[in-house]
Each structure stands twice: as structure tokens, then as C-alpha cells.
C-alpha positions in Angstrom: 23.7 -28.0 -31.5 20.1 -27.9 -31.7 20.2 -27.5 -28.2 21.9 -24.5 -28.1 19.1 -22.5 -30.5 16.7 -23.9 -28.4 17.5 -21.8 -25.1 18.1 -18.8 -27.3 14.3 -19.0 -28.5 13.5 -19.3 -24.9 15.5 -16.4 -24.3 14.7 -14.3 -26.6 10.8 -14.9 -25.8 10.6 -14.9 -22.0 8.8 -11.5 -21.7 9.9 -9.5 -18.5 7.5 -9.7 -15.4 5.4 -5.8 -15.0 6.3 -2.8 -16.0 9.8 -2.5 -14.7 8.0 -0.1 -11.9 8.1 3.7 -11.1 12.1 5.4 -10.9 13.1 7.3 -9.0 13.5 11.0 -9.6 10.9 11.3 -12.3 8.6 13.8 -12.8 8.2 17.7 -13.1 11.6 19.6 -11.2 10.6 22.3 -8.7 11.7 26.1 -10.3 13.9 26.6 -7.7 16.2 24.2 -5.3 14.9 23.6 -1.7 16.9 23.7 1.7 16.1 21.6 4.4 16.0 23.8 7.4 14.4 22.8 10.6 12.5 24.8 13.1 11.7 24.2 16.9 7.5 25.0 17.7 5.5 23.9 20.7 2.8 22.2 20.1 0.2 25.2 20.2 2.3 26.8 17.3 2.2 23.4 15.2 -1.0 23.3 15.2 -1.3 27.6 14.2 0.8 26.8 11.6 -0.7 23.6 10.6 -4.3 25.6 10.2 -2.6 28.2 8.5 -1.7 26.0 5.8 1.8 24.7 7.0 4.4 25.0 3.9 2.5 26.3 1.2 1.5 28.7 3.1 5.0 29.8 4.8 6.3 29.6 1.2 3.2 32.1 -0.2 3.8 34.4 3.2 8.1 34.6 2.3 7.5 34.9 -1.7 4.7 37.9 -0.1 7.4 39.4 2.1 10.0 39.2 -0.9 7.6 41.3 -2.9 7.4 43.8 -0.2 11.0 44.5 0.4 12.1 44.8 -3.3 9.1 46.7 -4.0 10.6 49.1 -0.9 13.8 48.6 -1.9 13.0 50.1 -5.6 10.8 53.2 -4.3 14.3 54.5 -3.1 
């Protein structure tokens, strides 16, 4: 018997290697859901729209052009 409490000592006190590591998924959610779309450029136009700013700035120039229309839109 003392054999048997002896491996649950050494159980019980075996600490766990690290942190357990970073999961998956964690973090601050974005405000609204993305869709992946995909668009063809040449290679002149990547790099335009890689100076421009490349998604932030496509997102800032859509969100601008949102603003636009509904502010058109309520003027009628």
C-alpha cells in the first residue's frame, strides 16, 4: 500500500511544464465581421495601394464613402 500513496504525492506535485501557451482566438473581437474577398491588381496598382496605406486605408476610404451616400441619401 504505501506504494500506491507514493505515486499520488508524485502526482499531485509534478508541476506542469510553461505556461500552457497563448489559445487561440483570444483577444479583443473586431466591431463588425469581416469577408474575405479577393481582388486581381498589377503590380503598379499593388504597390499604389500599398503606399496608400493598403487595408486600413481601403477600409477608412469605404467607411468615408458610406458617410457620403447616407449623408446624400438623408438630404432627400
Amino acid at each position: 500500500m504505501p506504494v500506491k500513496k507514493l505515486a499520488e504525492q508524485e502526482k499531485a506535485v509534478k508541476p506542469k511544464p510553461g505556461r500552457g501557451g497563448a489559445r487561440p482566438n483570444t483577444g479583443p473581437k473586431p466591431l463588425e465581421p469581416k469577408i474575405r474577398r479577393s481582388v486581381g491588381l498589377s503590380a503598379r496598382q499593388w504597390v499604389i495601394f500599398d503606399e496608400a496605406g493598403g487595408n486600413d486605408w481601403l477600409r477608412l476610404a469605404l467607411d468615408s464613402m458610406q458617410t457620403r451616400v447616407q449623408k446624400a441619401l438623408d438630404d432627400v
